[in-house]
C-alpha positions in Angstrom: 6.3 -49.0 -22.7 8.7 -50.5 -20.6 8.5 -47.9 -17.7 4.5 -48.3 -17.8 5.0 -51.9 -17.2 7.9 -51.7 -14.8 5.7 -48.9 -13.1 2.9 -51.6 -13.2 4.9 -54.4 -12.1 6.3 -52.4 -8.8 3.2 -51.1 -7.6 1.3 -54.5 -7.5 4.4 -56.1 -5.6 4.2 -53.1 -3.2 0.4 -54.1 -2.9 0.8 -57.6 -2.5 3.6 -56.6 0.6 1.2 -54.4 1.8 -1.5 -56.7 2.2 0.7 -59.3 3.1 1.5 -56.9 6.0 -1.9 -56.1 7.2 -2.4 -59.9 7.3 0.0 -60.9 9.4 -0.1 -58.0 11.9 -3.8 -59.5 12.8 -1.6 -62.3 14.2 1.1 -60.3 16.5 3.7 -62.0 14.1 6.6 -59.4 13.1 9.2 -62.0 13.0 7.9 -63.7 10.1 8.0 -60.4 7.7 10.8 -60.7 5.7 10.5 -64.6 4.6 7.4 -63.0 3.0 8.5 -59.7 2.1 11.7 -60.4 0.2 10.5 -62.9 -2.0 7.7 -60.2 -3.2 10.6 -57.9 -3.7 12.6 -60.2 -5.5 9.9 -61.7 -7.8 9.5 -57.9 -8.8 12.3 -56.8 -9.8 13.1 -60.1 -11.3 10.3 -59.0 -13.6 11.2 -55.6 -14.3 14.9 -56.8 -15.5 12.8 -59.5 -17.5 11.2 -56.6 -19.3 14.3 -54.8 -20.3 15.7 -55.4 -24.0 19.2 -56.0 -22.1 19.8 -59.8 -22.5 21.9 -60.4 -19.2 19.4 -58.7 -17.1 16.6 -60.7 -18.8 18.8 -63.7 -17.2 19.3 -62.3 -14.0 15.6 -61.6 -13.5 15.1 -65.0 -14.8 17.4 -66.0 -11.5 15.2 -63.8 -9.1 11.8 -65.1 -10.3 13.1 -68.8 -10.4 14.9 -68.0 -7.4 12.0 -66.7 -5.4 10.0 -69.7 -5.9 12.9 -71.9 -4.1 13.0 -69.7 -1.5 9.0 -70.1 -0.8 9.0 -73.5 -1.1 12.4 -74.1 1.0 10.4 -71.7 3.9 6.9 -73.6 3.9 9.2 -77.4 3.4 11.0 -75.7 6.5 7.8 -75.0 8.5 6.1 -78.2 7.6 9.2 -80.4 8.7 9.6 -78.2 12.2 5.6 -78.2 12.8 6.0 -82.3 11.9 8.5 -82.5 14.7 6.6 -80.2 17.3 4.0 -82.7 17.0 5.6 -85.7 17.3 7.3 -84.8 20.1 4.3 -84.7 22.1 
């Protein structure tokens, strides 16, 4: 079971990147990939080590799942703050 859900688990991140990736290619933006990308790859297989019966990888995918959610919310608190300033520097 757990390679059916690992299985599961990969391919759904790999179609989140991928339509992530058609997305932003409509914009001409290939500098903003991998503050996307990564955090999909992360959050996956910080889920697949969750489903393992092996209690320290069950803590480290803990880490990447928790950890993927700082790193989104560090990039849009980053992009808010910098578009804030762009703006009031007009």
């Amino acid at each position: 079971m757990f390679y059916f859900q690992a299985i599961v688990v990969a391919l759904s991140s790999l179609l989140f990147g991928y339509l992530l990736f058609r997305l932003l290619k409509k914009f001409n933006r290939q500098d903003v990939y991998i503050y996307f990308i990564v955090p999909i790859f992360m959050y996956g297989l910080g889920f697949i080590m969750r489903l393992s019966d092996n209690e320290k990888l069950i803590n480290l995918g803990y880490f990447f799942t928790e950890g993927t959610f700082v790193v989104i919310y560090i990039v849009f608190s980053i992009s808010f703050l910098l578009g804030q300033l762009k703006y009031w520097k007009k």
